[in-house]
C-alpha positions as CSV (number, residue, x, y, z in Angstrom):
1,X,-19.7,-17.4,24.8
2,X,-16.2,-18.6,26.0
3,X,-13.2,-17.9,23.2
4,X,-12.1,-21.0,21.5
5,X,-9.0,-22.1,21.5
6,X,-7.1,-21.5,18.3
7,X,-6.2,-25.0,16.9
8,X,-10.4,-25.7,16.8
9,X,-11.1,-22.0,15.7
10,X,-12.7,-20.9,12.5
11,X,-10.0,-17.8,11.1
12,X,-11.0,-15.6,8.4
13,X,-8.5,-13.4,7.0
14,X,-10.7,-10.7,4.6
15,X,-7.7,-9.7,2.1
16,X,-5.1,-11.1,-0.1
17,X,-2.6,-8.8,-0.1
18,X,0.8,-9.5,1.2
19,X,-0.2,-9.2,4.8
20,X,-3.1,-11.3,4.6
21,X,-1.1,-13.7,2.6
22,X,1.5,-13.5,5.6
23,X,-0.5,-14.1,8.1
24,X,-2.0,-17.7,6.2
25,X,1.3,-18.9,5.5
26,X,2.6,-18.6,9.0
27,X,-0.8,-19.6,10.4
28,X,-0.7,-23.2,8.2
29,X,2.9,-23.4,8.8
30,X,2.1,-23.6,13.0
31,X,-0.6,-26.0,11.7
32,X,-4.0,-23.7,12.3
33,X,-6.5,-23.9,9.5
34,X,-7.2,-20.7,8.1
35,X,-9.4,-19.4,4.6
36,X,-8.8,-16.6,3.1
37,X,-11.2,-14.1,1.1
38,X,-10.8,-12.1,-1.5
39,X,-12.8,-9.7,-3.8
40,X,-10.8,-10.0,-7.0
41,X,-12.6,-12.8,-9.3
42,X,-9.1,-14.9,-9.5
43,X,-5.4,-13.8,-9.0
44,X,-4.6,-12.5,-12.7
45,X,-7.8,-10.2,-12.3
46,X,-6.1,-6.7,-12.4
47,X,-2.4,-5.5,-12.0
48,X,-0.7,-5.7,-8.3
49,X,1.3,-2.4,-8.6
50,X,4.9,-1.4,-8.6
51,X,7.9,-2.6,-6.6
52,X,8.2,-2.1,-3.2
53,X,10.9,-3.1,-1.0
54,X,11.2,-5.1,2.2
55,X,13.6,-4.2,5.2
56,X,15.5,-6.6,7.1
57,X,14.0,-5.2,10.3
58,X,10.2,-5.9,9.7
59,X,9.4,-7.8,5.9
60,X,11.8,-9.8,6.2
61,X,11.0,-10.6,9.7
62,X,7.9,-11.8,9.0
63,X,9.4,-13.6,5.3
64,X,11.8,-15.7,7.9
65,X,8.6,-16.5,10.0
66,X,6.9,-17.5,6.9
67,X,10.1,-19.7,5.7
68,X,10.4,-17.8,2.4
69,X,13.1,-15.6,3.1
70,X,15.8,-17.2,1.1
71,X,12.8,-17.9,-2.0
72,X,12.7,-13.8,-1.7
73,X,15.8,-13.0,-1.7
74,X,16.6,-15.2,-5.2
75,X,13.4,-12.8,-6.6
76,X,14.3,-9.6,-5.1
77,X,16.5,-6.8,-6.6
78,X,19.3,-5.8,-4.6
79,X,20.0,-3.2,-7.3
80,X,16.7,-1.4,-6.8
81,X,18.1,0.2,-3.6
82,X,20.2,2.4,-5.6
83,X,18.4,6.2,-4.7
84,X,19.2,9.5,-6.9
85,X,18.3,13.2,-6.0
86,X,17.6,15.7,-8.7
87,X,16.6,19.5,-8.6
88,X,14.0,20.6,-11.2
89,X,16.8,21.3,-13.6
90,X,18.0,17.7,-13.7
91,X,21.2,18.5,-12.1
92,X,21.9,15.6,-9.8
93,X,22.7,16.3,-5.7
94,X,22.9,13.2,-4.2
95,X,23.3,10.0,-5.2
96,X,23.0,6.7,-3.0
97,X,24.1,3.2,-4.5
98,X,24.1,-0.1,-2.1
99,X,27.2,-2.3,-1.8
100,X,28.0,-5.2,-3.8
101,X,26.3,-7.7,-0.5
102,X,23.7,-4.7,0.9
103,X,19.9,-6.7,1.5
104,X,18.7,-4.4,3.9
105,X,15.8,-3.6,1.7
106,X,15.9,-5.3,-1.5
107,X,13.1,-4.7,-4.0
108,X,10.6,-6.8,-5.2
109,X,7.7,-6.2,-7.7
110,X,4.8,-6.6,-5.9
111,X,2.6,-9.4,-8.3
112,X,6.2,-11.8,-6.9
113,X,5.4,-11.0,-3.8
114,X,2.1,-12.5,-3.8
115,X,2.5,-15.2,-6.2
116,X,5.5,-16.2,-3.8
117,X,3.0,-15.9,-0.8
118,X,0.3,-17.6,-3.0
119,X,2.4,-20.5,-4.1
120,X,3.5,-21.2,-0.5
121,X,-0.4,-22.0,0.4
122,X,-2.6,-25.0,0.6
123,X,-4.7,-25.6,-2.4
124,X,-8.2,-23.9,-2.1
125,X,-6.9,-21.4,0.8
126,X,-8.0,-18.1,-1.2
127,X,-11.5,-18.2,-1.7
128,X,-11.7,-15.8,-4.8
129,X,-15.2,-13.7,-5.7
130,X,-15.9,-13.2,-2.1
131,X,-16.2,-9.0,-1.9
132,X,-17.3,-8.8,1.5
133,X,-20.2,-6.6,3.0
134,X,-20.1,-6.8,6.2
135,X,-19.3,-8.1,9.4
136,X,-22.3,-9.2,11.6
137,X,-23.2,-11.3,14.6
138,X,-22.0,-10.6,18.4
139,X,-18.8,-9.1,19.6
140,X,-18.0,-12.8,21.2
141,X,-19.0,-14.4,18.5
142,X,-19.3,-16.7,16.1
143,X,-19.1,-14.0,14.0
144,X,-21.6,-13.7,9.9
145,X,-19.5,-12.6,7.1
146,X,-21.9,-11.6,4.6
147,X,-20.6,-11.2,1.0
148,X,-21.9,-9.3,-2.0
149,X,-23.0,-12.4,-3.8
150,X,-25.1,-13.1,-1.2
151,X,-23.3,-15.8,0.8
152,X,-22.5,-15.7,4.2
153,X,-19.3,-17.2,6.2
154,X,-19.7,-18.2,9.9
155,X,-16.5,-17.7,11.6
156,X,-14.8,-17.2,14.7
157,X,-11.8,-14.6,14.6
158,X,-12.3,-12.5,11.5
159,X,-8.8,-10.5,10.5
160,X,-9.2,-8.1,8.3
161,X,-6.3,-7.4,5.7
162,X,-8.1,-5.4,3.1
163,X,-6.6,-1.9,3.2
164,X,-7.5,1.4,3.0
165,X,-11.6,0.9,2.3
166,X,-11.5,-2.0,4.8
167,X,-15.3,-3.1,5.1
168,X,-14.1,-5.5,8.7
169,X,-12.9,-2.3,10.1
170,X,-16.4,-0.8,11.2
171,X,-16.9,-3.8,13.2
172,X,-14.3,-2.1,15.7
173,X,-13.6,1.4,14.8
174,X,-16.1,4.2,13.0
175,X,-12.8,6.0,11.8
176,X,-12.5,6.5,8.1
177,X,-9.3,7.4,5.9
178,X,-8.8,11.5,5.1
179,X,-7.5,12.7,2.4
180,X,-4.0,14.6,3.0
181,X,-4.0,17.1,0.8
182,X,-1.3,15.5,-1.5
183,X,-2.4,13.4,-4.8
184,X,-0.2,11.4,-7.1
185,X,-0.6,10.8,-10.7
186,X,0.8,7.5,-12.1
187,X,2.4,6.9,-15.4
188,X,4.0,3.8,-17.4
189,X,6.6,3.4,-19.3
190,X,7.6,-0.2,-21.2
191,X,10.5,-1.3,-22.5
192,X,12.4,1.5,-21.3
193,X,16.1,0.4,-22.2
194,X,14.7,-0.4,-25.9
195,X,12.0,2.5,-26.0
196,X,12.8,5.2,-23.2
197,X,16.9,5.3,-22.7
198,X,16.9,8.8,-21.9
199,X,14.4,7.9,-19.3
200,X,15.7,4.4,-18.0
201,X,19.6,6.5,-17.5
202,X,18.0,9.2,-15.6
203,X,16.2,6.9,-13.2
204,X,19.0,3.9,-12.8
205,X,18.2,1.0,-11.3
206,X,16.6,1.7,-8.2
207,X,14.5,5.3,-7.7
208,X,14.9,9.0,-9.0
209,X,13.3,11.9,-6.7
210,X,12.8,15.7,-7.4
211,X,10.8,18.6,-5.8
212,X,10.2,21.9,-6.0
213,X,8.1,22.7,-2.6
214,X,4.7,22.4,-4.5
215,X,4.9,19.4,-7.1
216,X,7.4,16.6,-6.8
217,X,8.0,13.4,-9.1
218,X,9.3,10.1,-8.1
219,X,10.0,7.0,-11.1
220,X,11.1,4.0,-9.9
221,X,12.4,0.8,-11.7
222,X,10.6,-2.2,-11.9
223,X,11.6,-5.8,-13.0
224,X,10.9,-6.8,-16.5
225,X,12.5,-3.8,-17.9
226,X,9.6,-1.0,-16.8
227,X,9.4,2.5,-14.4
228,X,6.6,3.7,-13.1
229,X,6.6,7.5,-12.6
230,X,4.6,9.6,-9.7
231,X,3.4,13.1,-10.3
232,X,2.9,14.4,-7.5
233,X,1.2,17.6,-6.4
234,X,-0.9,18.9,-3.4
235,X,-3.9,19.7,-5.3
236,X,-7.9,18.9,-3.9
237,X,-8.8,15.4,-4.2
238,X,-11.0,16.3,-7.2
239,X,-8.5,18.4,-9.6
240,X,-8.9,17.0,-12.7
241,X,-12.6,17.5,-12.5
242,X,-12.1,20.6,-11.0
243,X,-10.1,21.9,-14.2
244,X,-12.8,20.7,-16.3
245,X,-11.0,17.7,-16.9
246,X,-11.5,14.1,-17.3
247,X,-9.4,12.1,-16.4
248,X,-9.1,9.8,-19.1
249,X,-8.4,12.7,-20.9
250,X,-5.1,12.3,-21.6
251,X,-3.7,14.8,-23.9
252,X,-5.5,17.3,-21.6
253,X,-4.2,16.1,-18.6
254,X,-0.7,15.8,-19.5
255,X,-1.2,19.6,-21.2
256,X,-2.0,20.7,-17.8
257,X,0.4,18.6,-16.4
258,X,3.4,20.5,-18.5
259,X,1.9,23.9,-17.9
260,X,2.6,23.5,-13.3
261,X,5.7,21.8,-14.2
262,X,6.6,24.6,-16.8
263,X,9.8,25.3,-15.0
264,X,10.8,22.1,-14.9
265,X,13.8,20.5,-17.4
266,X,13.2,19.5,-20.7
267,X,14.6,16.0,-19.1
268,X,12.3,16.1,-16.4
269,X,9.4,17.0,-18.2
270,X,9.5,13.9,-20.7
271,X,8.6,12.0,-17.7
272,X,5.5,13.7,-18.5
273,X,5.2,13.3,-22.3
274,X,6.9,10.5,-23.5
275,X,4.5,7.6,-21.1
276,X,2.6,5.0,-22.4
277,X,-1.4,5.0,-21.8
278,X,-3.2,7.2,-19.5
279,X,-2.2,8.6,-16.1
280,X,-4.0,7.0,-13.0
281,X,-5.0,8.6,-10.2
282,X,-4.0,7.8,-6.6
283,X,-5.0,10.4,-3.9
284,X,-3.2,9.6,-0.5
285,X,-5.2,9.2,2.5
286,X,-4.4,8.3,6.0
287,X,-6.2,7.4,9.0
288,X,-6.9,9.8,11.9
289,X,-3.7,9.3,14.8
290,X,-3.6,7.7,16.5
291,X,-6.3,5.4,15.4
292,X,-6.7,2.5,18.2
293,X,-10.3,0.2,19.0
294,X,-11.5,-1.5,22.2
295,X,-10.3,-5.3,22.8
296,X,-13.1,-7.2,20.5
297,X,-12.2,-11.1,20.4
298,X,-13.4,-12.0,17.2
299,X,-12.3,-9.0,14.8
300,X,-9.0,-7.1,14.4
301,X,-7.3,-5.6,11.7
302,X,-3.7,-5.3,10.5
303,X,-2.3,-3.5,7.7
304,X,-3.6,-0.6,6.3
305,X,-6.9,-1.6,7.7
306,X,-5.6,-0.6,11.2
307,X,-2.8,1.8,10.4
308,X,-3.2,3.6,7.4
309,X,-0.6,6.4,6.6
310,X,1.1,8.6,4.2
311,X,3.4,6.3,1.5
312,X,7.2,6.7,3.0
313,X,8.6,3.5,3.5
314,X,6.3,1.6,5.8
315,X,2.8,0.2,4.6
316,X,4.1,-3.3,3.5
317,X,6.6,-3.8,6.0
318,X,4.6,-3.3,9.2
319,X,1.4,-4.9,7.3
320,X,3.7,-8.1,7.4
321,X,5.1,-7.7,10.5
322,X,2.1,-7.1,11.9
323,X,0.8,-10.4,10.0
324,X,3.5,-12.5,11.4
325,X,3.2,-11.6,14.8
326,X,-0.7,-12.3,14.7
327,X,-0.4,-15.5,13.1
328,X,2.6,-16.1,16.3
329,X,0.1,-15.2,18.8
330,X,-2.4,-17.5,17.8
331,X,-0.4,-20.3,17.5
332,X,1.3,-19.8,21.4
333,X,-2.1,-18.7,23.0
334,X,-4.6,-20.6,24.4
335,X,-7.7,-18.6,23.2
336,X,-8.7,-16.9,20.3
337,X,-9.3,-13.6,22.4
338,X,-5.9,-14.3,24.0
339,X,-4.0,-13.9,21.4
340,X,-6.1,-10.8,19.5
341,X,-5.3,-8.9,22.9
342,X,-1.8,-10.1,22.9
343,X,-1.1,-9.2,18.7
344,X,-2.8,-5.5,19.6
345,X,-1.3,-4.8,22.9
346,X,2.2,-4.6,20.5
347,X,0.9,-3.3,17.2
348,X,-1.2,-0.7,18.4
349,X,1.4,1.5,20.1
350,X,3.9,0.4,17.3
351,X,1.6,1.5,14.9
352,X,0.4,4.5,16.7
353,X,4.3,5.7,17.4
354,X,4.9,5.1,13.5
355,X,1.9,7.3,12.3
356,X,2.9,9.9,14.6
357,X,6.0,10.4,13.5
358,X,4.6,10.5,9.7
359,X,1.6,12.8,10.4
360,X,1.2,14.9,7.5
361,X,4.1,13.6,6.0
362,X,2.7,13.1,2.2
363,X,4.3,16.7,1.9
364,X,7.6,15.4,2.7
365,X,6.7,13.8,-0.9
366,X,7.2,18.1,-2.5
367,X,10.2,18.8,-0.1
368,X,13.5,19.3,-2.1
369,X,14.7,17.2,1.2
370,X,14.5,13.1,0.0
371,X,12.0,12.0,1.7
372,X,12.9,7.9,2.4
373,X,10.1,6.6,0.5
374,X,11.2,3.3,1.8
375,X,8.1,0.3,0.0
376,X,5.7,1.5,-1.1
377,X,3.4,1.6,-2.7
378,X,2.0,1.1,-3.7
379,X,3.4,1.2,-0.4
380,X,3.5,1.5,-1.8
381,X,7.3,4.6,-3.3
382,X,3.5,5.0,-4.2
383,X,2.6,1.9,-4.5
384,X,1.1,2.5,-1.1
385,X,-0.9,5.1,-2.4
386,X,-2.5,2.5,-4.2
387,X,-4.3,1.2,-1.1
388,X,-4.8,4.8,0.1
389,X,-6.9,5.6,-2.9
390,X,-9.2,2.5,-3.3
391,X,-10.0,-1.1,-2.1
């Protein structure tokens, strides 16, 4: 079967996320008809994550291509690039604030993000409920998207956008995400000028960072007057069970918690005492590198799907790029399959240089060197770990 051309194609993007988001704004903004699916039941189902921020060289890139960049930057947080350093005994080394104009990577919570990308849409674009199965049919297509309700899509370029446990990325690639040794535990704190003031002066308005070699912690602000801390240790992916733990456990936990971080400040350590609710886990996995597929016209992947990696500064950012510069493919090419090889012959080595140079480097996350934990994260400042440990 001969590749379509784009402007009659059928384009599924499996994902809404901010890339998959992306790539449907810019896609109906060059006038291509695109759906997008979802597994989440509606767009309030569950919490989005923390903040994550969005560099001028890449998110914002793909923002401008969307035609949202000024909307962003009236939502963002220019504040929230402020960055402190701390040694386990609180004592502060470095400290890094942006000037009065810096927007080189602004912060932004992450359910703004999407409601800014959702907003932008045509009515009806997300297709909520649809938790896809698999990907079926042949290589040239038209491709069966079969979902877990039992309905099927036929389709003739699937993307798929849906992270770490990406069920489209079998179609081209057996790899699978390992686990890096390194696992974070989440915590919440509300409120904080009102209810933690110790805790929202020690963090400031951006990000606070300390390390020992072994365990680190990073809490970052978020709008609406909450931080989100990461405990994070290098620990096997099962340690809570391992300790005879579970993990909604709490009290348990958090004893076990203060016993590794023992040596630790009194200060430091109330960002393990004083949280609201229950710690959640987010183990950090990455995908083998470099992780590249055979040409297939009718799937690819962007985002974590195709590059997953360690959470220091460039899950969200290249997941949008990468979005972008699909959606620009598509429009300018003359075939479906034209423009998939044209989008991977510039991500793939992008993304393959990238996770190179961060192989292994969710221990940069315990050095007492700050590691530039750049979006995320979920990514991702952890955010990214988000998509690392689940969907």
């Amino acid at each position: 079967m001969s590749s379509v051309a784009p402007t009659h194609a059928r384009i599924s993007v499996i994902g809404a996320g901010p890339g998959g988001l992306t790539c449907a704004r810019i896609l109906q903004r060059r006038g291509l008809a695109v759906t997008v699916h979802d597994r989440d039941a509606g767009p309030e189902v569950r919490n989005q994550g923390g903040t994550l921020d969005l560099h001028a060289d890449n998110g914002q890139i793909a923002l401008r291509e969307a035609g949202l960049l000024e909307e962003f930057f009236q939502l963002a947080r220019p504040e929230g690039q402020e960055m402190r350093q701390l040694d386990p005994a609180g004592a502060l080394l470095s400290h890094q604030l942006p000037k009065a104009d810096e927007l080189f990577k602004p912060e932004i919570d992450r359910g703004r993000l999407r409601d800014l990308l959702l907003d932008s849409l045509q009515p009806g674009t997300v297709q909520w409920g649809h938790a896809l199965e698999s990907v079926d049919g042949p290589a040239d297509g038209p491709r069966q998207l079969r979902f877990a309700d039992g309905s099927t899509v036929e389709t003739d370029l699937v993307i798929g956008a849906d992270g770490a446990s990406s069920r489209v990325r079998p179609a081209v690639s057996p790899a699978v995400p390992q686990y890096s040794g390194v696992s974070f535990l989440e915590a919440w704190f509300n409120d904080v000028e009102n209810s933690h003031p110790e805790i929202a002066e020690l963090v400031g308005q951006g990000g606070a960072h300390a390390a020992d070699g072994e365990r680190g912690m990073f809490a970052q602000r978020n709008g609406g007057n909450h931080i989100r801390v990461y405990l994070i240790q290098r620990v096997p992916v099962d340690w809570i069970s391992r300790s005879g733990l579970a993990a909604d456990d709490t009290d348990a936990v958090r004893a076990l918690l203060l016993e590794r971080y023992a040596h630790w400040s009194p200060r430091l350590r109330r960002l393990i005492t004083d949280n609201e609710g229950r710690y959640i886990q987010r183990p950090i996995f990455a995908l083998p590198v470099p992780h590249t597929w055979e040409h297939n016209p009718t799937v690819t992947l962007l985002g974590d799907a195709a590059h997953l990696m360690p959470p220091l500064g460039v899950g969200v950012n290249l997941a949008m790029l990468d979005a972008a510069e699909l959606a620009v493919a598509l429009a300018e090419s003359a075939t479906v399959a034209d423009a998939v090889r044209a989008y991977e012959r510039t991500m793939l080595p992008r993304s393959a240089e990238n996770a190179k140079i961060l192989e292994g480097g969710a221990e940069f996350l315990l050095s007492v060197e700050l590691p530039d934990l750049g979006d995320d994260e979920g990514d991702d400042k952890g955010d990214d770990a988000v998509r690392h440990a689940g969907r």
